[in-house]
Kinemage of the C-alpha trace (Angstrom):
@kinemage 1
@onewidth
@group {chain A} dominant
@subgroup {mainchain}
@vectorlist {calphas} color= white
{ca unk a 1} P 39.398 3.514 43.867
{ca unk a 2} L 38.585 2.816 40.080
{ca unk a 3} L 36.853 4.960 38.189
{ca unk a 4} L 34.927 2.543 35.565
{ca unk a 5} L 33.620 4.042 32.053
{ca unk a 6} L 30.405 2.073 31.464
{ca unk a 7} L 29.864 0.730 27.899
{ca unk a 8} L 26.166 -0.322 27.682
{ca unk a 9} L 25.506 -1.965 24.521
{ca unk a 10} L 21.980 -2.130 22.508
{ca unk a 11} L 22.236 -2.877 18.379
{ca unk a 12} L 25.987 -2.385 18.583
{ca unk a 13} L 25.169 1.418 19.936
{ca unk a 14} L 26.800 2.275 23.114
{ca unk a 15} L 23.318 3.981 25.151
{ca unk a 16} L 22.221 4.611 28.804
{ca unk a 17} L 18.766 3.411 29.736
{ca unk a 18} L 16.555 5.742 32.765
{ca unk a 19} L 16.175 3.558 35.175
{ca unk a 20} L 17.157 0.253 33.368
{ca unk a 21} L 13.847 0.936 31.211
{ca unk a 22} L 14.444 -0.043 27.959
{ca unk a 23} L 11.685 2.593 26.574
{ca unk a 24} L 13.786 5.464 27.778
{ca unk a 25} L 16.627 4.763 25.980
{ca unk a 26} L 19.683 7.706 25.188
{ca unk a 27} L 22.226 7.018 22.162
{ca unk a 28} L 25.426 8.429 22.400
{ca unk a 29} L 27.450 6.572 19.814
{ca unk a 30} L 27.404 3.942 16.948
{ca unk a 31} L 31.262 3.360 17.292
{ca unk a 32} L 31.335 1.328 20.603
{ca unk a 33} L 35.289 0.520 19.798
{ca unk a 34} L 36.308 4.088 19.418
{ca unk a 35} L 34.559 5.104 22.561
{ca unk a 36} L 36.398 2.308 24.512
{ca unk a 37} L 39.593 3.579 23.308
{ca unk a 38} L 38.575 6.955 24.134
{ca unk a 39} L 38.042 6.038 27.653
{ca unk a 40} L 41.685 3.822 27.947
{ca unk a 41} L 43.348 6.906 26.185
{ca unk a 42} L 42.124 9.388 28.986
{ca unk a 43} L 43.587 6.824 31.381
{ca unk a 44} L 40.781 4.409 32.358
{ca unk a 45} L 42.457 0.899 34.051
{ca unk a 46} L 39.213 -0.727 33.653
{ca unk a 47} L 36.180 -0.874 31.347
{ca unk a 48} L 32.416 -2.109 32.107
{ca unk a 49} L 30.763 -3.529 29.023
{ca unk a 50} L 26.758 -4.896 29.094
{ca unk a 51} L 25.136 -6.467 26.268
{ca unk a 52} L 21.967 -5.142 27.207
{ca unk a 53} L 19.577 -6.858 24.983
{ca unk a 54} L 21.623 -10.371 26.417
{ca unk a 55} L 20.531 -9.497 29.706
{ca unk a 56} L 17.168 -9.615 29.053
{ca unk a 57} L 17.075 -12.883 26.536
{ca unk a 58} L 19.727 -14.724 28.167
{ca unk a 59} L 21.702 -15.137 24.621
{ca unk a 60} L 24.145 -12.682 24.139
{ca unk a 61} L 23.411 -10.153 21.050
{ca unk a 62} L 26.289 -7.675 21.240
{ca unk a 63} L 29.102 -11.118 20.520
{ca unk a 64} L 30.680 -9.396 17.913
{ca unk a 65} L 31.519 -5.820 18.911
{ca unk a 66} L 32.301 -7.002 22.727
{ca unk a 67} L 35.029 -8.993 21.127
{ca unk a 68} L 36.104 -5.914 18.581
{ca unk a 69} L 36.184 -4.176 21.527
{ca unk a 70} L 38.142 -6.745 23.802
{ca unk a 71} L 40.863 -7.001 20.382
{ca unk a 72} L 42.046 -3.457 20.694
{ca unk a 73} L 41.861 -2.424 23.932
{ca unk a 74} L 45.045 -3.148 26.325
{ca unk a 75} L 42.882 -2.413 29.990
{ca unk a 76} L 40.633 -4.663 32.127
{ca unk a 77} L 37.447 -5.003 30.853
{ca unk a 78} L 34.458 -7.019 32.714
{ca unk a 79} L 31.378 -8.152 30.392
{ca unk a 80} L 27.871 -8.867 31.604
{ca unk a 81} L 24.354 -9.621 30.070
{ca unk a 82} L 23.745 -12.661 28.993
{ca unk a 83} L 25.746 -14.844 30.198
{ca unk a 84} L 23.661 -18.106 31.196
{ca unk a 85} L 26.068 -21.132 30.094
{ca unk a 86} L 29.737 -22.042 30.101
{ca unk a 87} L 30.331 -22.075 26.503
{ca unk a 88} L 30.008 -18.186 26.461
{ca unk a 89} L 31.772 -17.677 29.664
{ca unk a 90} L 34.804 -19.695 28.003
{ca unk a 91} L 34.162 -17.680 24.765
{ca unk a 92} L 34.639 -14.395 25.980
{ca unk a 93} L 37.374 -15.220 28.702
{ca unk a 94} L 39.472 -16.696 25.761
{ca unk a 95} L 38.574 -13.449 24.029
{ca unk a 96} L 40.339 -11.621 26.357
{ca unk a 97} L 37.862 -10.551 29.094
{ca unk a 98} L 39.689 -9.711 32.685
{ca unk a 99} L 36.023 -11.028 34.468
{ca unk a 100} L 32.864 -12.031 33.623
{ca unk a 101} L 29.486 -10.841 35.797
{ca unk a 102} L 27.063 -13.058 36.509
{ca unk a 103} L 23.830 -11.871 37.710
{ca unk a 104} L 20.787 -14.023 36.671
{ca unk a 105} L 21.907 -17.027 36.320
{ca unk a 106} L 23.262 -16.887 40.407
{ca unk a 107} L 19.592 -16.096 41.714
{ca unk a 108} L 18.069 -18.585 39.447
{ca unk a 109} L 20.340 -21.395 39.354
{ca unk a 110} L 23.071 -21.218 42.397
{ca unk a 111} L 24.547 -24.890 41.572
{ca unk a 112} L 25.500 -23.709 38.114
{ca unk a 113} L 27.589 -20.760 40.214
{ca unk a 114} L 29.354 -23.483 42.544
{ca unk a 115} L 30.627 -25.670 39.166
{ca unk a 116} L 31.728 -22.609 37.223
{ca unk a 117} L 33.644 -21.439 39.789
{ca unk a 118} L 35.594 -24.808 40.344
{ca unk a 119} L 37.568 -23.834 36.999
{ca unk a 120} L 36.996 -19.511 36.693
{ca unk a 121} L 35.992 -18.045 40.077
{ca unk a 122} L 39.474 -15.457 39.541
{ca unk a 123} L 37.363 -14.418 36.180
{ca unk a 124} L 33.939 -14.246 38.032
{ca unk a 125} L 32.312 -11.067 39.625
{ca unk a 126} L 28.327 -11.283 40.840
{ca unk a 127} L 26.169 -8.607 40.239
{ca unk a 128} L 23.622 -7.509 42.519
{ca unk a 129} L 21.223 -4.890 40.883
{ca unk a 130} L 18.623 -3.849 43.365
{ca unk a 131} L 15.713 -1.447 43.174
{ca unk a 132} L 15.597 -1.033 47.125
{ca unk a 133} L 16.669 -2.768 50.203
{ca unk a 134} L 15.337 -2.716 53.572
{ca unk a 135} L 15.884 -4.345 57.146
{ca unk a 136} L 14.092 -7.418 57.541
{ca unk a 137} L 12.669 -7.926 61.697
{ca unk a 138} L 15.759 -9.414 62.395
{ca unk a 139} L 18.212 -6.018 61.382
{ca unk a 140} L 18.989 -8.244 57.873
{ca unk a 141} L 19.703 -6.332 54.766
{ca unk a 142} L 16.721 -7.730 52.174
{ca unk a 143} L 17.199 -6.394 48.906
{ca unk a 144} L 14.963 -6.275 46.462
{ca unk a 145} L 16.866 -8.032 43.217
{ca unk a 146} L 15.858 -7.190 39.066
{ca unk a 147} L 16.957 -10.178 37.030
{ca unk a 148} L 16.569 -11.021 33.454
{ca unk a 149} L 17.512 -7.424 31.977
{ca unk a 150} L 15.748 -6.256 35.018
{ca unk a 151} L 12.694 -7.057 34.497
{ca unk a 152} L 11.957 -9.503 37.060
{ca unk a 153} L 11.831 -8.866 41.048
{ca unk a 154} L 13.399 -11.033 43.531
{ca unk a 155} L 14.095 -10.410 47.170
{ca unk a 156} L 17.263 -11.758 48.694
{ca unk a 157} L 19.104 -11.713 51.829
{ca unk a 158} L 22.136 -10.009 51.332
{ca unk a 159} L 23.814 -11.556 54.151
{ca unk a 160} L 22.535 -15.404 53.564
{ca unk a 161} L 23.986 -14.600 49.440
{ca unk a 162} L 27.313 -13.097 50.184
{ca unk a 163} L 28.288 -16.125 52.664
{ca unk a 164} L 27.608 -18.137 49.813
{ca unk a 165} L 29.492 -16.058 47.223
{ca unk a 166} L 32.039 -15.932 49.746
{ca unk a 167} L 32.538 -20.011 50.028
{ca unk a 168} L 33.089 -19.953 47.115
{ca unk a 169} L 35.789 -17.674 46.485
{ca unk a 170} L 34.931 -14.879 44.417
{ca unk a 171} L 36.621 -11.776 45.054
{ca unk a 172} L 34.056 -8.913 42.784
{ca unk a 173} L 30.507 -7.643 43.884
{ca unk a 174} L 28.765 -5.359 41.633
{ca unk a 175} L 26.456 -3.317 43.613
{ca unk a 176} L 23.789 -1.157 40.955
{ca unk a 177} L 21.249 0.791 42.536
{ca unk a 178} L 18.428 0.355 39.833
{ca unk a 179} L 16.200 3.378 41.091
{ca unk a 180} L 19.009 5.841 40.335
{ca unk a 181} L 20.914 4.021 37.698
{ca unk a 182} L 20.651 6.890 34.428
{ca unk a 183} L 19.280 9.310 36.206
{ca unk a 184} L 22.152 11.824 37.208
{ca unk a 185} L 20.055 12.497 40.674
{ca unk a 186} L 23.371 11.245 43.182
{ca unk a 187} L 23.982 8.164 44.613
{ca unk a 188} L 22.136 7.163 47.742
{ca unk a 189} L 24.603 6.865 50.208
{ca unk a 190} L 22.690 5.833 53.078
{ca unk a 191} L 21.277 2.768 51.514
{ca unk a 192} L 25.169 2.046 50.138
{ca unk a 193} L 26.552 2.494 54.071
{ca unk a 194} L 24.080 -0.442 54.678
{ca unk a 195} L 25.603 -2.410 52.007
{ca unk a 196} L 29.439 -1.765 53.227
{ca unk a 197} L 28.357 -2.392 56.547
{ca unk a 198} L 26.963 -5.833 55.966
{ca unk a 199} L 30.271 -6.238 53.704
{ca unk a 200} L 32.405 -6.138 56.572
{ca unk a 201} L 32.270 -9.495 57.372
{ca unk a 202} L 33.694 -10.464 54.338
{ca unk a 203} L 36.974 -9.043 54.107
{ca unk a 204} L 38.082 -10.018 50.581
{ca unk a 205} L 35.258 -9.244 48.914
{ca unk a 206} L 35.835 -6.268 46.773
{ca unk a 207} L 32.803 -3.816 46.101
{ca unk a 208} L 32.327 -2.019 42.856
{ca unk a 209} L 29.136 0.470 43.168
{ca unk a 210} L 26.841 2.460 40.534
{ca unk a 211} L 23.619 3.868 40.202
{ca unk a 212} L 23.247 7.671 40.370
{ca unk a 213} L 26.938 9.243 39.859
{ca unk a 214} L 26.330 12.208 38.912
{ca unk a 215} L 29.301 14.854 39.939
{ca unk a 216} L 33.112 15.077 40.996
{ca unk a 217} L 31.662 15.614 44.252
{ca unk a 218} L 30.106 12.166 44.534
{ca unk a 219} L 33.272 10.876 42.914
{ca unk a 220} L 35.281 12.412 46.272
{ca unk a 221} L 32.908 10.932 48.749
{ca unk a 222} L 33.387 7.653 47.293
{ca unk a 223} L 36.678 8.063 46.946
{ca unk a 224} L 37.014 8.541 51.163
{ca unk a 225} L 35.742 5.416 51.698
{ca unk a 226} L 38.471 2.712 51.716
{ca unk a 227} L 36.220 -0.379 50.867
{ca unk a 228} L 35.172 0.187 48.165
{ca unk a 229} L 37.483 -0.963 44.991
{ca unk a 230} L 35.512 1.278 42.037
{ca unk a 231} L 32.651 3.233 40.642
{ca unk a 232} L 30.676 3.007 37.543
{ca unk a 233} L 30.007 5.776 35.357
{ca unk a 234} L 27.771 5.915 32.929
{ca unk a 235} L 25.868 8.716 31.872
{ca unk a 236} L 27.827 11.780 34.067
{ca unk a 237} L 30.530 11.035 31.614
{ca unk a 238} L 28.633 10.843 28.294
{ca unk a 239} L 26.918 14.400 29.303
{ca unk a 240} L 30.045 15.668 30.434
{ca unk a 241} L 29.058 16.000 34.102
{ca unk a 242} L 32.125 13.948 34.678
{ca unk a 243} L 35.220 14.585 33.363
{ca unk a 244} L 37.288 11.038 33.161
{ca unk a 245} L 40.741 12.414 33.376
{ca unk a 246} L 39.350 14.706 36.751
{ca unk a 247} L 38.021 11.373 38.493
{ca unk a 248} L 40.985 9.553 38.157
{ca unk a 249} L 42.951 12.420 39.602
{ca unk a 250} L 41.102 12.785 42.330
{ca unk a 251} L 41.529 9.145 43.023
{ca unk a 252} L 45.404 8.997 43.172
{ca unk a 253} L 45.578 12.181 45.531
């Protein structure tokens, strides 16, 4: 399992939102490029980087330190936020990004999802950033989607989307629990078991999970579950709850 440094970007600032609210807002640096070369120094094999204001306007904002970032650093990275068209998807993958997340633009516009992935779908991963889920009469997953920076609701059958991720090819699912994304309270793992469980019929789809990490020991329970191919981690490691070096230990034992 992967242990992912999160690099959420707002006015070039790396920052952690509460609860993807863009009121509560914590800064922890105004070198984005040095902290991403912190994390690949301490041994990180893969970096998560969101434009944050792009994920709300649908343009990205962050263009220029994303690709300072992508220059110097010599480990996977995966970008999100913002990406609507496939001008910037072929910007930023000839920039050097290992995958690009697509979030939005799936729910809104799933035609756009089937062309792109006719030329990128080994570059593509789709997001799913939920505030809840629940079981619909029928014992279906139904979660309950933020798009557009998270600020708009959509519910979706998990099941009914991931067979038609799956057609398609893509290999990446980010799953983001939303209620306990930057709030170093745990991650819920019963809600999670329901996602792995429905993920079992797809057998190549790799999940990557966040939302909540807030301790080594939530780092050791993930880390017993075989399907699951990484964590984000956001916030434990900016206020040292998490020490990067001690996760990825863990990990290879």
């Amino acid at each position: 399992m992967l242990i992912i440094p999160a690099i959420d970007l707002k006015d070039s600032k790396v920052v952690r939102l509460y609860k993807g609210d863009f009121d509560r807002v914590s800064e922890y640096s105004d070198d984005p490029v040095s902290v991403a070369l912190d994390w690949q120094k301490l041994g990180a094999k893969l970096i998560h980087i969101v434009d944050l204001e792009g994920a709300i306007s649908g343009t990205l904002k962050n263009k220029a330190i994303i690709k300072d970032i992508l220059k110097v650093v010599k480990i996977q990275t995966e970008v999100s936020g913002g990406f609507r068209n496939l001008a910037d998807i072929e910007e930023f993958i000839g920039a050097g990004a290992t995958r690009i997340i697509l979030g939005s633009k799936v729910q809104e516009d799933f035609p756009f999802l089937e062309e792109i992935c006719k030329i990128y779908k080994d570059k593509l991963a789709v997001s799913l950033d939920a505030k809840n889920l629940i079981k619909d009469a029928n014992g279906q997953i139904v979660l309950n989607l933020s798009i557009k920076g998270w600020q708009v609701d959509k519910e979706v059958s998990l099941n009914t989307l991931l067979e038609k991720i799956y057609s398609l090819g893509i290999k990446f699912i980010n799953y983001t629990d939303i209620s306990r994304d930057g709030t170093l309270s745990g991650m819920d793992f019963t809600s999670l078991d329901k996602i792995r469980e429905t993920l079992k019929s797809f057998k190549d789809l790799k999940l990557i999970v966040s939302g909540g990490v807030s301790s080594i020991e939530d780092i050791k329970k993930l880390n017993n579950f075989d399907d699951i191919y990484g964590v984000i981690v956001g916030k434990a490691l900016y206020e040292g709850k998490i020490d990067l070096k001690e996760a990825i230990a863990i990990t290879h034992t």
